[in-house]
Every structure is written in structure tokens, then in C-alpha cells.
C-alpha positions in Angstrom: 64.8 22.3 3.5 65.9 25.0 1.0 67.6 24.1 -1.9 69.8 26.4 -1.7 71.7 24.3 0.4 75.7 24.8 0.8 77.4 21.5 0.4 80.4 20.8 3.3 82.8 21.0 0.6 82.6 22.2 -3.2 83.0 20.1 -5.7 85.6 20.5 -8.2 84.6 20.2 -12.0 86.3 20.0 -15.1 84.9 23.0 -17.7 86.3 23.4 -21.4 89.9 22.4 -22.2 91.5 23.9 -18.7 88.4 25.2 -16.2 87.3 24.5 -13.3 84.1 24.9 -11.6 83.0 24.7 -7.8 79.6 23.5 -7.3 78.8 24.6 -3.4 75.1 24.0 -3.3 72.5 21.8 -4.0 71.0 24.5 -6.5 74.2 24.2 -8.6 74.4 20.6 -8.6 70.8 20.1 -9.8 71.1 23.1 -12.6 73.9 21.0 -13.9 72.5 17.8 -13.8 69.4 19.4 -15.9 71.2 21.6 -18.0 74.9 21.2 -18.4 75.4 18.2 -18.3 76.7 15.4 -21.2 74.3 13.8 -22.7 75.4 10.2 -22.2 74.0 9.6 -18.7 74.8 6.7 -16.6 73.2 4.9 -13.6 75.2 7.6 -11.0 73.4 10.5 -13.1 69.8 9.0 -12.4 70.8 8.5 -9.2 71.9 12.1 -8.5 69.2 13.8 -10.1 66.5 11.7 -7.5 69.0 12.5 -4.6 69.0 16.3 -5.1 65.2 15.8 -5.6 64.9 14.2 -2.4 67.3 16.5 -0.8 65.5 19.6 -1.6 62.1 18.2 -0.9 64.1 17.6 2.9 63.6 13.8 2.2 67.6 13.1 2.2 70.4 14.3 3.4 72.6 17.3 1.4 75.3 15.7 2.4 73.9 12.4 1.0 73.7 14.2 -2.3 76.6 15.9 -2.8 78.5 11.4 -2.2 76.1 10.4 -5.1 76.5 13.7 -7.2 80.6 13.5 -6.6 79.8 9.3 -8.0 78.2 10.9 -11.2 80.9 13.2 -12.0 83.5 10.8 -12.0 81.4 8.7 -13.8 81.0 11.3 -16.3 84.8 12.4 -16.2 84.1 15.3 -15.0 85.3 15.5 -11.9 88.8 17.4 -11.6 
């Protein structure tokens, strides 16, 4: 499976004091977890960052991903 992947439905993210950001694929959601994302990281973050793994390696389910990567954002309070 590619990892360029478009997720069923963007996810909606809080950015700065008033943006928002869609992540709509897999490719997104694993740049952020890896590069933009806080650097307190809890159990849903971990759990995200092996789901996109194992989506883009065609082991999971996208759709699986994008569920635990929607957790971790609202775990993170980023999720708008």
C-alpha cells in the first residue's frame, strides 16, 4: 500500500493561536507525528506512530490509522 494514502475524512487540527490544518493522508499524519508534533507524547502518540507504520507497510488498515491518529490528537489537544 502507498503511503500516500487519502484518509475518508481529513482531520481537523489546531495550528498557532487560530489555524487550522487538514491532514488527508497518511503521509501527513506520519510527517507530523515525526516532526511537528509536541514534545510531551502520550500512550495514543506511540500508538499512532506504529499504526501509520503498519499502514504504509499494508499491514493495517488506513482507516485504522487515521481512529488511533484522531485518539492522539485529542490527547495532545490538538484536535480542533
Amino acid at each position: 500500500m502507498p503511503i500516500d494514502q487519502t484518509f475518508h475524512e481529513p482531520v481537523l487540527l489546531k495550528t498557532g493561536k487560530s489555524g487550522l490544518a487538514e491532514i488527508r493522508t497518511l503521509a501527513q499524519a506520519r510527517d507530523l507525528l515525526r516532526e511537528g508534533w509536541p514534545e510531551t507524547h502520550g500512550k495514543w502518540y506511540y500508538a499512532a506512530d506504529r499504526a501509520c507504520a503498519d499502514a504504509a507497510n499494508g499491514k493495517a488498515s488506513v482507516h485504522i490509522a487515521r481512529r488511533i491518529f484522531v485518539y492522539a490528537a485529542e490527547e495532545a489537544r490538538l484536535r480542533a
